[in-house]
N, C-alpha and C positions, 0 to 999 in steps of 0.2 A: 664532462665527468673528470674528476679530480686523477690526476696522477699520481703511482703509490712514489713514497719517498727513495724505495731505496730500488733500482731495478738491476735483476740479478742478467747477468750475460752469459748464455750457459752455449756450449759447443757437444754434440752427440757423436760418440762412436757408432760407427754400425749403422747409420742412419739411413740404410735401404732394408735395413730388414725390419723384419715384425716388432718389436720390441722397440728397435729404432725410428719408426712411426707413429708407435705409441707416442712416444716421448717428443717428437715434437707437435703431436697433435696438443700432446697436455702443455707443451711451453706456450703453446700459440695461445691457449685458451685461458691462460692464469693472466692475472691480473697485474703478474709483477717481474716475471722472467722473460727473458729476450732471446731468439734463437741466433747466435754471433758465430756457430760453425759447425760445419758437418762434413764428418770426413766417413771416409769407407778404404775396401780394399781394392788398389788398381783394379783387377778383374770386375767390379761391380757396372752395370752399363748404366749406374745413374749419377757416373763420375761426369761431372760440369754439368748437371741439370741441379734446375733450383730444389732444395730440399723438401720445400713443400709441397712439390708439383703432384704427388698423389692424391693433396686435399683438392688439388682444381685450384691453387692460388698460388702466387709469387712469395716468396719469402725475403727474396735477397739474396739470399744464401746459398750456394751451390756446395753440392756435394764435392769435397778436395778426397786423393789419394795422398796429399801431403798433411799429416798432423801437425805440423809447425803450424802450416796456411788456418787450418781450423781455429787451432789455439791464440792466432793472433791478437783475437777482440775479445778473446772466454777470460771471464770469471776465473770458471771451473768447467770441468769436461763431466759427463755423466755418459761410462760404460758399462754395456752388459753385452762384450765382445766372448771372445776364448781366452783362456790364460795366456798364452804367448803373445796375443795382438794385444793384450791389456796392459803388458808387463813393457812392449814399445812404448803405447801412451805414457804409461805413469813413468817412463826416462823421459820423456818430451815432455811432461807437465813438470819434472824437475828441475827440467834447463831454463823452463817460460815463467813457472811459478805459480802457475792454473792448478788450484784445486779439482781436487777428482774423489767421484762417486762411484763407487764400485761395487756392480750387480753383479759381474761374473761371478761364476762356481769352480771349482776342479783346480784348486791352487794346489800344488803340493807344499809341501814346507820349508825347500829353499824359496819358493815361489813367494810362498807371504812375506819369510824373512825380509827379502827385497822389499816388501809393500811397506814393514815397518820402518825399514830403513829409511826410504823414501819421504816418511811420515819426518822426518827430524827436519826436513827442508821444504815442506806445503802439508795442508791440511788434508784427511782425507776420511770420507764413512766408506766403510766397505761393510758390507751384509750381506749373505747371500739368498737374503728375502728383501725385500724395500717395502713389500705389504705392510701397511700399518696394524693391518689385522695379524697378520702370523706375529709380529713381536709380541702383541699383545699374549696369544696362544702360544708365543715361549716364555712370557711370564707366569702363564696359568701352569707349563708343565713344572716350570721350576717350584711352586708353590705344591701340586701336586704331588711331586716325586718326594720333596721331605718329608710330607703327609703319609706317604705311603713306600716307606722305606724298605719295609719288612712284610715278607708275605705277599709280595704282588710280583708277578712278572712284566716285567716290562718291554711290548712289541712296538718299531715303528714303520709303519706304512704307507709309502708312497707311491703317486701314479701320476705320471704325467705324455705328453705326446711321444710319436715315434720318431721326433727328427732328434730330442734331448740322448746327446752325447755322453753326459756321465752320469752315473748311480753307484750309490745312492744320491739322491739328490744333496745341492749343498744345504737347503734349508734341513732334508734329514738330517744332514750331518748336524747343523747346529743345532736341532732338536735334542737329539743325541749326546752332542756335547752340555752343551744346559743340564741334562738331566744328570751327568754323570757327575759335572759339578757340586749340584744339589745334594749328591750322593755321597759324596766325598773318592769316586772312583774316577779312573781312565778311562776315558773311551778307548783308546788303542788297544789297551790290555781287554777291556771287558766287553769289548761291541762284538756284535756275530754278524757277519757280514754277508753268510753261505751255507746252506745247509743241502746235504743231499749224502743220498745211501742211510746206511746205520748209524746215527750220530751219536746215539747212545740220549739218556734224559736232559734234560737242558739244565744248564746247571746253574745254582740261584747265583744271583747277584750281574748276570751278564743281559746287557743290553741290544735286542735283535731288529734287524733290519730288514723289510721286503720292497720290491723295486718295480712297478707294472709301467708298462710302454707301449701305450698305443694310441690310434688316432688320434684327435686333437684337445686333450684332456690339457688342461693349462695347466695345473697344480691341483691335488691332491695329498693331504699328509693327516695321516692319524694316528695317535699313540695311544694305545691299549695298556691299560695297567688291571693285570689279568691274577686275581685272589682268588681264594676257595671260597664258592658260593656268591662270588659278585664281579663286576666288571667294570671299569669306567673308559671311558673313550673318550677324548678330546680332539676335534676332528677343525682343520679349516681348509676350504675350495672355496679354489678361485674360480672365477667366471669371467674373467677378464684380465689380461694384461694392463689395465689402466692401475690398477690397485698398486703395481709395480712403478708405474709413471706418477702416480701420484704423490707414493711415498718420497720414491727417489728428488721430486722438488722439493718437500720437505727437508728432506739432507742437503741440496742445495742453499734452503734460506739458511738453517743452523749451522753452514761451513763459513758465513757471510762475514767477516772481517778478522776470521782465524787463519794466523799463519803459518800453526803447524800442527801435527799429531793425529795421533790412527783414531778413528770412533767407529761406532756402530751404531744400528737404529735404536737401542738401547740409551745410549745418549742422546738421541734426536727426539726422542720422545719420553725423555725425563722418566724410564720405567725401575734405574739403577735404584 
């Protein structure tokens, strides 16, 4: 069998956990990506076991506590750590010059600031959906929401497991955001984030949020664009983590011989 021309060398954060399994189930299994490093956090116990050894096969690769050791042979790094472990990597992929993929959520805004800055000296897609499907379903709300600018209320809904740390989720949030864009509004000014006691009527033009957490629901998100006499819902669930692994190589081949600036799935899949 012929060998692809170009193969990408990609190193995983996180690479004992769920997500981080995914992701090198999906490198092992492409056609054209190489797994070249896996690093984790010292306390993990599957620091210096091979990385693949949960598929029952050798990789090569051992899981390192050192992100330099990961980055040695990467390409590009693909994280969907916490904000503060993500924000080490992307200083080590500044010093090494490894492109990085960024699933994490829960940035605050010095937090990105730094990701852009970052972005002036290596490439980088950060989303915090990698689903190929949910960008799609933030193209339909953007198309939606100008359509129906006036007279609808607009609810978003999400649900996902009990170990997810922050909410609203980030893909909410970028729902949210998209929308408010479409709008010509703020989210910060216009989003409802909490409701409880007498809130008094909702008031038009603000964008609402609800946040469900439990057992192992992977992703759920739905926006309600809620008229007198009708409704529309635009709804994507996931069933899989893979959808996330899949996407995220895609951001990988599209960061392939750029060497610099921030993107999103958005540009990886040509939806601008």
């Amino acid at each position: 069998m012929a060998q692809p021309s170009t193969v990408h060398k990609v190193a995983v954060a996180g690479a004992s956990g769920r997500m981080g399994h995914m992701l090198i189930e999906a490198i092992r299994a492409s056609g054209d990506c190489q797994l070249a490093g896996a690093a984790d956090v010292p306390a993990s116990p599957a620091i210096g076991n091979d990385a693949a050894a949960f598929l029952g096969v050798a990789s090569g690769v051992a899981v390192s506590a050192d992100i330099a050791a990961a980055l040695a042979d990467a390409d590009v790094l693909i994280d969907f750590t916490r904000p503060e472990g993500t924000l080490k990597h992307l200083a080590a992929c500044r010093e090494h010059k490894v492109n990085l993929v960024i699933g994490t959520t829960g940035f605050n805004e010095s937090q990105k600031e730094q990701i852009r800055d970052a972005a002036r000296d290596i490439a980088i897609v950060m989303s915090p959906n990698m689903s190929v499907g949910v960008n799609v379903t933030l193209k339909l709300l953007e198309m939606a929401a100008k359509s129906l600018a006036t007279g609808f209320d607009i609810e978003v809904i999400e649900a996902h497991h009990r170990h997810k740390v922050d909410a609203p989720s980030g893909t909410a949030l970028k729902m949210g955001e998209v929308i408010a864009q479409a709008l010509g509004k703020d989210l910060k000014k216009d989003g409802v984030f909490a409701r409880e006691g007498v809130t008094g009527e909702r008031k038009p033009g603000t964008i609402g949020f609800s946040a469900i957490r439990g057992g192992d629901i992977v992703g759920d998100h739905t926006v309600l664009f809620a008229g007198t006499g009708e409704r529309i819902e635009i709804t994507h669930r996931s069933a899989s983590r893979s959808t996330y692994a899949d996407g995220s190589l895609r951001a990988v081949r599209f960061l392939a011989g750029k060497k610099k600036g921030l993107f999103d799935m958005f540009d990886v899949l040509a939806l601008r």
